[in-house]
PyMOL Python script that loads the backbone (N, CA, C, O; Angstrom):
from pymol import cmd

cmd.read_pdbstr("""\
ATOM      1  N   UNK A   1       0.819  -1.197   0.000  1.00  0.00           N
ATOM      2  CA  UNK A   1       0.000   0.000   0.000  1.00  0.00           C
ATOM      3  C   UNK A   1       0.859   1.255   0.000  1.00  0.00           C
ATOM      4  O   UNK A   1       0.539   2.347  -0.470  1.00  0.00           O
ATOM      5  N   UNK A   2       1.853   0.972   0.522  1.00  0.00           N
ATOM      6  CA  UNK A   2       2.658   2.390   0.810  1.00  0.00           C
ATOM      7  C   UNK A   2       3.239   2.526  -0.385  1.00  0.00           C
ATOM      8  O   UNK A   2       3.522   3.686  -0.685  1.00  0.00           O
ATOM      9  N   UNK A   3       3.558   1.514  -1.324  1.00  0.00           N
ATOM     10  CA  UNK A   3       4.284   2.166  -2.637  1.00  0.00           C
ATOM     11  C   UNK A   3       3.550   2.840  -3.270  1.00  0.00           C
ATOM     12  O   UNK A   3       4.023   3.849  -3.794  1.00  0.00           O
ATOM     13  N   UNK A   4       2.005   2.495  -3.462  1.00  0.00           N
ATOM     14  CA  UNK A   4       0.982   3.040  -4.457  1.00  0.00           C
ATOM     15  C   UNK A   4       1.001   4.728  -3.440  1.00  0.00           C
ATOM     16  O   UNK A   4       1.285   5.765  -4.040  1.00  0.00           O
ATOM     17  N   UNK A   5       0.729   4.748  -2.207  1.00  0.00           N
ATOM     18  CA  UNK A   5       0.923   5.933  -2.067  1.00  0.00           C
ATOM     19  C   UNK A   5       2.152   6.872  -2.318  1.00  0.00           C
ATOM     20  O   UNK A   5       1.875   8.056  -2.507  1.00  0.00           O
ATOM     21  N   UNK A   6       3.462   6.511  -2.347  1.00  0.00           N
ATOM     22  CA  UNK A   6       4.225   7.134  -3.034  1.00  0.00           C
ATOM     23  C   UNK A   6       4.349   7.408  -4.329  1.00  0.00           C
ATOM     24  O   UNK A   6       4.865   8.466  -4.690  1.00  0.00           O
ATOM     25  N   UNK A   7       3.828   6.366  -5.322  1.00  0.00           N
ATOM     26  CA  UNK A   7       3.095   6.938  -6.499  1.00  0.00           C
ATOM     27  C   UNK A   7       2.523   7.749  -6.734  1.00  0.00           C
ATOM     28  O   UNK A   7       2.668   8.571  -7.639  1.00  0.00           O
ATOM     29  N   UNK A   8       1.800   7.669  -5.993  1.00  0.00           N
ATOM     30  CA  UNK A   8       0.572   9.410  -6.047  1.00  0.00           C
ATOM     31  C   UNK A   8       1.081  10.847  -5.752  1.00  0.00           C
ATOM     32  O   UNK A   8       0.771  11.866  -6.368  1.00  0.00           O
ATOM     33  N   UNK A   9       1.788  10.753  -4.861  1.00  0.00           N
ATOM     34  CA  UNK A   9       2.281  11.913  -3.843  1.00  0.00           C
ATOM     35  C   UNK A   9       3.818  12.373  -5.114  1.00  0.00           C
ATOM     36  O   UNK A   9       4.185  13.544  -5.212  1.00  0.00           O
ATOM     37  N   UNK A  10       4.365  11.448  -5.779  1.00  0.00           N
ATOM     38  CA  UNK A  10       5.581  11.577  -6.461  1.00  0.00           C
ATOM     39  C   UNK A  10       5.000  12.132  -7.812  1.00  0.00           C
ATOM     40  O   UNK A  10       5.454  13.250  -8.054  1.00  0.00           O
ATOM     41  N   UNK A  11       4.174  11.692  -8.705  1.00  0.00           N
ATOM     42  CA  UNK A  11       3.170  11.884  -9.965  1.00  0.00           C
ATOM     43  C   UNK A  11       2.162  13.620  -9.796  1.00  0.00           C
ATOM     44  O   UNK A  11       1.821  14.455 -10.633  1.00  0.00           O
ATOM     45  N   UNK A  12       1.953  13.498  -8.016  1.00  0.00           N
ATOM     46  CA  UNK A  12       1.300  14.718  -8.088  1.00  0.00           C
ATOM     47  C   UNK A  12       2.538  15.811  -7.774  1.00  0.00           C
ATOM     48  O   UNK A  12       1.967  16.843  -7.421  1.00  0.00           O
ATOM     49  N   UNK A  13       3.545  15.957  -7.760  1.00  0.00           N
ATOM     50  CA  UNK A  13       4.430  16.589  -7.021  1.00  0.00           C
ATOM     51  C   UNK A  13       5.039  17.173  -8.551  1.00  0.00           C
ATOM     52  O   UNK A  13       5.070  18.336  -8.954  1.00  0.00           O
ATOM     53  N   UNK A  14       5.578  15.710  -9.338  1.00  0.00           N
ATOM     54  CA  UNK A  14       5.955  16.459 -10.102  1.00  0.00           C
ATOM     55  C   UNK A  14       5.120  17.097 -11.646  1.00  0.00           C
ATOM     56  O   UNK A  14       5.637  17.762 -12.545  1.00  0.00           O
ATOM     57  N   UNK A  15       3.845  16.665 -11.542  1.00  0.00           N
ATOM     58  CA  UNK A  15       2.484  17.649 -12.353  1.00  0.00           C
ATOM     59  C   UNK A  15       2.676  18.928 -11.573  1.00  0.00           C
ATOM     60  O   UNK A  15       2.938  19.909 -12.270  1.00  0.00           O
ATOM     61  N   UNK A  16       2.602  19.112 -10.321  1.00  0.00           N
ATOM     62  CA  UNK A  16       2.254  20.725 -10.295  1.00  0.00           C
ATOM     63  C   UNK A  16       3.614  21.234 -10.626  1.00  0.00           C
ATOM     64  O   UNK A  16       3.608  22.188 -11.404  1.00  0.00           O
ATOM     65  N   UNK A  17       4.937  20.765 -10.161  1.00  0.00           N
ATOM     66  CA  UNK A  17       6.105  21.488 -10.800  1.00  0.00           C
ATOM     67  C   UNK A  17       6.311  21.906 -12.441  1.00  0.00           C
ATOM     68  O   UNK A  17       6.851  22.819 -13.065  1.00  0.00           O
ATOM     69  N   UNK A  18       5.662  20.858 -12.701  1.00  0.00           N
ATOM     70  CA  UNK A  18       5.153  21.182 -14.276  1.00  0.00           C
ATOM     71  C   UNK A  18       4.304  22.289 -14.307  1.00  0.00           C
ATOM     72  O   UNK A  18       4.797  23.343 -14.708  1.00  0.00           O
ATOM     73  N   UNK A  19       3.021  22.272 -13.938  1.00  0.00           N
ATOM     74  CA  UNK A  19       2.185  23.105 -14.193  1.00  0.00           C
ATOM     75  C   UNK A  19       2.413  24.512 -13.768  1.00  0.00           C
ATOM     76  O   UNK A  19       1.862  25.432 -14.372  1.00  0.00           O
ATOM     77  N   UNK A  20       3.298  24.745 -12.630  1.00  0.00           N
ATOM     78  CA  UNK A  20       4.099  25.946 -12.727  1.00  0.00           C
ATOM     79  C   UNK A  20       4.928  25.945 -13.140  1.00  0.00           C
ATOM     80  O   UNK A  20       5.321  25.133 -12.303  1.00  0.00           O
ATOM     81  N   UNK A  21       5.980  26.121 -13.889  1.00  0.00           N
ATOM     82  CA  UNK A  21       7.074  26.106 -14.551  1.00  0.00           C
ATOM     83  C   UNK A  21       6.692  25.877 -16.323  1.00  0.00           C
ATOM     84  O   UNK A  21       6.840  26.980 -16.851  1.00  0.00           O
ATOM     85  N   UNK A  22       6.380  25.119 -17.083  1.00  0.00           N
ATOM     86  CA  UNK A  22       5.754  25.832 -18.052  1.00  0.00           C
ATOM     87  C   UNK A  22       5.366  26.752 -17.875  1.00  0.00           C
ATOM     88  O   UNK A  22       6.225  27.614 -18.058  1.00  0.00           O
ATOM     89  N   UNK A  23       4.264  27.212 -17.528  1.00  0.00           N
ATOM     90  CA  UNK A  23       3.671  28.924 -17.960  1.00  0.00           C
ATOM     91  C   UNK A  23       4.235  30.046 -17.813  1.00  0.00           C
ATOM     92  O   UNK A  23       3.932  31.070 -18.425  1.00  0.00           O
ATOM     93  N   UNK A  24       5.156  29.925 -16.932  1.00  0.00           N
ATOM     94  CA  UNK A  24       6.073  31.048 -16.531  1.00  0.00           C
ATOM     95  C   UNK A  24       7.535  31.257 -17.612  1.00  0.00           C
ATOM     96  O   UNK A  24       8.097  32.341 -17.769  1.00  0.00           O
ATOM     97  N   UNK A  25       7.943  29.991 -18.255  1.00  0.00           N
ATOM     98  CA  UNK A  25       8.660  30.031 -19.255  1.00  0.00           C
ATOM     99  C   UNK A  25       7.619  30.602 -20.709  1.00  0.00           C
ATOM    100  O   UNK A  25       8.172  30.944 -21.755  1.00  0.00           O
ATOM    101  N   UNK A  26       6.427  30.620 -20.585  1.00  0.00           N
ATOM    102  CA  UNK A  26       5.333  30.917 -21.859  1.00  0.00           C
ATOM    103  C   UNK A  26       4.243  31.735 -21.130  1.00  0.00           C
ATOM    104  O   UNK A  26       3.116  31.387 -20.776  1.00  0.00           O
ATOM    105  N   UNK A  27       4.918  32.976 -20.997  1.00  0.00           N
ATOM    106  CA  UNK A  27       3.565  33.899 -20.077  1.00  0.00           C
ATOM    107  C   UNK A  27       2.588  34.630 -20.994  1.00  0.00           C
ATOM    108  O   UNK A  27       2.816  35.566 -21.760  1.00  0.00           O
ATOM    109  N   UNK A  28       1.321  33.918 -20.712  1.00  0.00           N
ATOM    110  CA  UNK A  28       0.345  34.517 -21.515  1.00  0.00           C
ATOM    111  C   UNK A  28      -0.242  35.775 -21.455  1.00  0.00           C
ATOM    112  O   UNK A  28      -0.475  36.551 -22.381  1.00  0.00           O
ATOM    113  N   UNK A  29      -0.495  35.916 -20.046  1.00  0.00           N
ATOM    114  CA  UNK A  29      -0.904  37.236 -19.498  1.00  0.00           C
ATOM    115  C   UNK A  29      -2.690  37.343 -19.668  1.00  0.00           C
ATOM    116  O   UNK A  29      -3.485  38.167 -20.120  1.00  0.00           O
ATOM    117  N   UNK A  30      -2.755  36.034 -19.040  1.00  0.00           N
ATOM    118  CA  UNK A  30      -4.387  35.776 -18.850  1.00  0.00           C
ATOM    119  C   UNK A  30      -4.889  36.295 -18.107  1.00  0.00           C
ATOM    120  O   UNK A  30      -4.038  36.254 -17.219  1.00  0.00           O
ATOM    121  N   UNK A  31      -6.003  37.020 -17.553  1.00  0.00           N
ATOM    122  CA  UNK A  31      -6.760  37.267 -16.439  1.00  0.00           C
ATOM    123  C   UNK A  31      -7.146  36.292 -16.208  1.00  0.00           C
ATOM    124  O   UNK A  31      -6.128  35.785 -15.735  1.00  0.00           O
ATOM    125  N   UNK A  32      -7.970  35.460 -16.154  1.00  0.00           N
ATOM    126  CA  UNK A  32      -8.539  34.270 -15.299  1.00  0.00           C
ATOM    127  C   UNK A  32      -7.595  33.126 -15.142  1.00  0.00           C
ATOM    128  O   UNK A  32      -7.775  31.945 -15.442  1.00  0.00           O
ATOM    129  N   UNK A  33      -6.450  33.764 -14.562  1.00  0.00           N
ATOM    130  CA  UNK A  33      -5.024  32.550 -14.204  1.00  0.00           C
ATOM    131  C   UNK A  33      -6.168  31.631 -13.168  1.00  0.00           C
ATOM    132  O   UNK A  33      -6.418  30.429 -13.260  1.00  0.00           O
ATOM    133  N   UNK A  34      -6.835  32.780 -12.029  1.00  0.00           N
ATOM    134  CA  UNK A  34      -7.255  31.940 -10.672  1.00  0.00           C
ATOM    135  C   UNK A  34      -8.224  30.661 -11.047  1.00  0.00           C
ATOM    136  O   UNK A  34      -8.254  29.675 -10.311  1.00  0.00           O
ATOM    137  N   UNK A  35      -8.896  30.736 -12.068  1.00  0.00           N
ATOM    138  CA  UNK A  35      -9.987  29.577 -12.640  1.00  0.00           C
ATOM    139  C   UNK A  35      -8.779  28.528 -13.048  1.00  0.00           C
ATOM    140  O   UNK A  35      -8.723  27.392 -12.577  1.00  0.00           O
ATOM    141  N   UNK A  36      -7.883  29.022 -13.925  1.00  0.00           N
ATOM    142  CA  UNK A  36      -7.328  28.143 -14.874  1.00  0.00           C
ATOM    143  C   UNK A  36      -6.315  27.315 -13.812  1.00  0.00           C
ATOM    144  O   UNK A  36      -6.065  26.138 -14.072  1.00  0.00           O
ATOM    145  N   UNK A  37      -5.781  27.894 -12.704  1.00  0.00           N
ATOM    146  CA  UNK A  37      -5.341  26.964 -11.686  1.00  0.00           C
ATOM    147  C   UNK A  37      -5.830  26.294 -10.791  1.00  0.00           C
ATOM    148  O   UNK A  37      -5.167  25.624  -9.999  1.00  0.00           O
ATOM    149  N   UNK A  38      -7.213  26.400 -10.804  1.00  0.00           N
ATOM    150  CA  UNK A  38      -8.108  25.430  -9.675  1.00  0.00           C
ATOM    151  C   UNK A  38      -8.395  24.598 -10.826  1.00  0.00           C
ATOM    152  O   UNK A  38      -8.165  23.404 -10.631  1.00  0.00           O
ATOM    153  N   UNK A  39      -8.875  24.933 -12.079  1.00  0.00           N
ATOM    154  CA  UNK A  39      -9.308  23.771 -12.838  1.00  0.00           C
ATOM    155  C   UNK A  39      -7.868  22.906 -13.140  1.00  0.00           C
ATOM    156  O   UNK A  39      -8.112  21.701 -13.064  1.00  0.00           O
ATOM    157  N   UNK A  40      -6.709  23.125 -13.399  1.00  0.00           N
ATOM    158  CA  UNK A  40      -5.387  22.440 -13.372  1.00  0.00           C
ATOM    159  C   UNK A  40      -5.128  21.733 -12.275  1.00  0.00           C
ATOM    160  O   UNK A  40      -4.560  20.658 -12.461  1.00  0.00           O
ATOM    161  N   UNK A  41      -5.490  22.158 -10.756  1.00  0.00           N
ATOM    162  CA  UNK A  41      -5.074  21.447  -9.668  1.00  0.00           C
ATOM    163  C   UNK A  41      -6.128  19.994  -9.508  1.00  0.00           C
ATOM    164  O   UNK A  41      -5.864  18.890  -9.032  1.00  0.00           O
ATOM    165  N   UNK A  42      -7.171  20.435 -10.009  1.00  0.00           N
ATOM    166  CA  UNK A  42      -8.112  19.546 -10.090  1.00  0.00           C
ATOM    167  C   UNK A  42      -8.049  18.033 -10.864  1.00  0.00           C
ATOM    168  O   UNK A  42      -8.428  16.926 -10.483  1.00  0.00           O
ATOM    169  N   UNK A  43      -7.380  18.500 -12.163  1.00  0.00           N
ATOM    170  CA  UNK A  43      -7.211  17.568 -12.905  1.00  0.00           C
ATOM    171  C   UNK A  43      -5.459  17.260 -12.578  1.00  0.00           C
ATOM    172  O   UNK A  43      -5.122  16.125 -12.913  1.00  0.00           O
ATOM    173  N   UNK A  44      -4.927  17.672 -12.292  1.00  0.00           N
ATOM    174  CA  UNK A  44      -3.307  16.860 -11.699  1.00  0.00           C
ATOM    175  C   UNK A  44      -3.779  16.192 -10.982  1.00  0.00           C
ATOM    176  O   UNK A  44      -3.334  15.058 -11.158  1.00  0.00           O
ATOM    177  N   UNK A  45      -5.001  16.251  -9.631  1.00  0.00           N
ATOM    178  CA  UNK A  45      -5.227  15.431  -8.877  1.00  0.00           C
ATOM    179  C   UNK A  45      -5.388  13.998  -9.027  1.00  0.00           C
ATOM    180  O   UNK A  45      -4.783  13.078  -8.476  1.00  0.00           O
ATOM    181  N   UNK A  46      -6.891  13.985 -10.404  1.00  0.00           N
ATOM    182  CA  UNK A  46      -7.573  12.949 -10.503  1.00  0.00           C
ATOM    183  C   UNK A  46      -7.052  12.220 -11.618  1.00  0.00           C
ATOM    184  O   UNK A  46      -7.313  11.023 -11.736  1.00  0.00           O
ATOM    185  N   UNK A  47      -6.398  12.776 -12.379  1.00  0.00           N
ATOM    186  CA  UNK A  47      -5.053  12.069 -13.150  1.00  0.00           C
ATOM    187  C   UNK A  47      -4.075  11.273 -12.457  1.00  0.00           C
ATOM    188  O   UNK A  47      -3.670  10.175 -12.837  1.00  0.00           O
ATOM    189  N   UNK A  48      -3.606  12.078 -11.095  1.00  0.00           N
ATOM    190  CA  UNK A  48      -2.116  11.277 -10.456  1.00  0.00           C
ATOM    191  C   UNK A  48      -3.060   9.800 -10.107  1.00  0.00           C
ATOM    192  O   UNK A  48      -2.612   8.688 -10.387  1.00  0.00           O
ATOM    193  N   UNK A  49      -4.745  10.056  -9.303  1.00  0.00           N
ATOM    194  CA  UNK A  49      -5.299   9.241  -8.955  1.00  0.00           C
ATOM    195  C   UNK A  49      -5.094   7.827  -9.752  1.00  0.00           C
ATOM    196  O   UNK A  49      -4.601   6.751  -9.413  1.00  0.00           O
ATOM    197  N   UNK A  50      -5.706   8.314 -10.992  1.00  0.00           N
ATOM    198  CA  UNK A  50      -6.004   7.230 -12.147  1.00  0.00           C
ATOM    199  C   UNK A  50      -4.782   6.602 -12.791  1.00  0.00           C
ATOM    200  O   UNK A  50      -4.759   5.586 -13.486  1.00  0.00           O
ATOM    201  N   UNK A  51      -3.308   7.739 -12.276  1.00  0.00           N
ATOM    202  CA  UNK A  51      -1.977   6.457 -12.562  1.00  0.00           C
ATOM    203  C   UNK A  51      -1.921   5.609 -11.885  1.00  0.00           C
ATOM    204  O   UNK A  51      -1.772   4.480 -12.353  1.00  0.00           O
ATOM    205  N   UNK A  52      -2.021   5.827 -10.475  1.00  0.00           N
ATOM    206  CA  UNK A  52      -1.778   5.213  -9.264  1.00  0.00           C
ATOM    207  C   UNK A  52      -2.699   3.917  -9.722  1.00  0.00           C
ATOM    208  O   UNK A  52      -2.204   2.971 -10.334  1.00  0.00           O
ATOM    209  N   UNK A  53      -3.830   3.969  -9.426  1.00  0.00           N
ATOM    210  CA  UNK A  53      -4.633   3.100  -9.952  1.00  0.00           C
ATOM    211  C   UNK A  53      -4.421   1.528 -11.102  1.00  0.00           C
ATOM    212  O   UNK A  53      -4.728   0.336 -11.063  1.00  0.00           O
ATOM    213  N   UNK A  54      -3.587   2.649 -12.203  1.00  0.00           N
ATOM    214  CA  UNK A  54      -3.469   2.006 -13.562  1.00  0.00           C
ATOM    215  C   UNK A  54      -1.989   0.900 -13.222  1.00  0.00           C
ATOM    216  O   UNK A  54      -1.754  -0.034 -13.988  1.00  0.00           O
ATOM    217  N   UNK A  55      -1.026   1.200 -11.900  1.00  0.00           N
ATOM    218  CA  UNK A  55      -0.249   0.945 -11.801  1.00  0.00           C
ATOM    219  C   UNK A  55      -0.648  -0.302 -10.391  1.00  0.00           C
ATOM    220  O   UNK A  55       0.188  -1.203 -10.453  1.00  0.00           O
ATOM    221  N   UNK A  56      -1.383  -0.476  -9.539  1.00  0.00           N
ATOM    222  CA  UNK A  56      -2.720  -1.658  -8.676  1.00  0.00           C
ATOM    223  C   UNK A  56      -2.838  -2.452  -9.573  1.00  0.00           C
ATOM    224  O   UNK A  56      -2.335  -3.576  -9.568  1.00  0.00           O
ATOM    225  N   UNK A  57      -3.761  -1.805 -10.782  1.00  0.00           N
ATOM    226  CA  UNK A  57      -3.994  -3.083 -11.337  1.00  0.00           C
ATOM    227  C   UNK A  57      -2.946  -3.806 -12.717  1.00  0.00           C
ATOM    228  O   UNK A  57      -3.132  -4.880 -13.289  1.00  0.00           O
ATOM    229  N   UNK A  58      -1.918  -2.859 -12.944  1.00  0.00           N
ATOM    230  CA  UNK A  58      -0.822  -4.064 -13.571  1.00  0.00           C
ATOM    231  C   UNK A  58      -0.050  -4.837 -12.291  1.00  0.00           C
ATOM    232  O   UNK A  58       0.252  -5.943 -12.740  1.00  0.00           O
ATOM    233  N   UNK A  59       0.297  -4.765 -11.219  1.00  0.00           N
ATOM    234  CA  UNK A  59       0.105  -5.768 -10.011  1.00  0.00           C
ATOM    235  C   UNK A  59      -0.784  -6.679 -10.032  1.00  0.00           C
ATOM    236  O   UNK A  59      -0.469  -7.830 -10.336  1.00  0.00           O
ATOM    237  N   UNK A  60      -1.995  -6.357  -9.731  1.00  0.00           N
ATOM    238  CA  UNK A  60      -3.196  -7.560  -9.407  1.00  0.00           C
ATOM    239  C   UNK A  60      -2.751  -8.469 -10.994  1.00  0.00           C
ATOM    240  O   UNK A  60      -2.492  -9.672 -10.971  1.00  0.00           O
ATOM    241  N   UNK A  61      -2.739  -7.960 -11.786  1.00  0.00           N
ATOM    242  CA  UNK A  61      -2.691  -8.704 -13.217  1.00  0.00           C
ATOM    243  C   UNK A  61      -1.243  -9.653 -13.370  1.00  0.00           C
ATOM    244  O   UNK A  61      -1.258 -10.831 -13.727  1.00  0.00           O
ATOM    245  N   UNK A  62      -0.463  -9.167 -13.152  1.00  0.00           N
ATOM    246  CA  UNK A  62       0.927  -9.813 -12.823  1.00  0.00           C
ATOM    247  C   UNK A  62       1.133 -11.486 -11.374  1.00  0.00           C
ATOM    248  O   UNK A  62       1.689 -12.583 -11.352  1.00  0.00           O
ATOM    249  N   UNK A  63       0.409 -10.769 -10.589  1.00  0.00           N
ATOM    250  CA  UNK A  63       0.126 -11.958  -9.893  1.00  0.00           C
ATOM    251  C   UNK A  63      -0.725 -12.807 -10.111  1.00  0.00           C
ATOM    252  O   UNK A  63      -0.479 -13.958  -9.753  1.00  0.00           O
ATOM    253  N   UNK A  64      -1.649 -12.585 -10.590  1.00  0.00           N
ATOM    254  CA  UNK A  64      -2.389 -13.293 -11.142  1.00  0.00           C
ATOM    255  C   UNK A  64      -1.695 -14.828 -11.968  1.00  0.00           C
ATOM    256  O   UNK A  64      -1.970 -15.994 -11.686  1.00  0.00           O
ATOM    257  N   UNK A  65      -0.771 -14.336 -13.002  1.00  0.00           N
ATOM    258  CA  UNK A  65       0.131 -15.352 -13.497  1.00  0.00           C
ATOM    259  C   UNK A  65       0.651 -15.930 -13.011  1.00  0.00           C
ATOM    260  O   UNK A  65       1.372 -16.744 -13.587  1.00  0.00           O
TER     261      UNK A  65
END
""", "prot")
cmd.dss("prot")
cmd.show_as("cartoon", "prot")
cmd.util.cbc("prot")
cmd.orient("prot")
């Protein structure tokens, strides 16, 4: 269990370093940054979720054999 949680915590760590660091190398000069970073934090979330996940079940599948 504890690896899958380091999966998550490592996948989400380095999405938001991404997600800041692009834009600041490509500054658009948006007004609605504050939307466009809750909707970004949102989806780094449920993305890191669904690796973590994708990475359970190539385990369960592996033992299986």
């Amino acid at each position: 269990m504890g690896r899958y949680v380091s999966i998550f915590f490592m996948t989400v760590f380095v999405a938001v370093a991404l997600f800041f660091t692009i834009p600041a190398l490509f500054s658009a000069g948006s007004s609605d940054i504050d939307l466009l970073v809750f909707i970004g934090m949102i989806l780094i979330i449920l993305v890191s979720f669904v690796i973590t996940q994708l990475f359970y079940i190539m385990d369960v599948l592996k033992k299986r054999k």
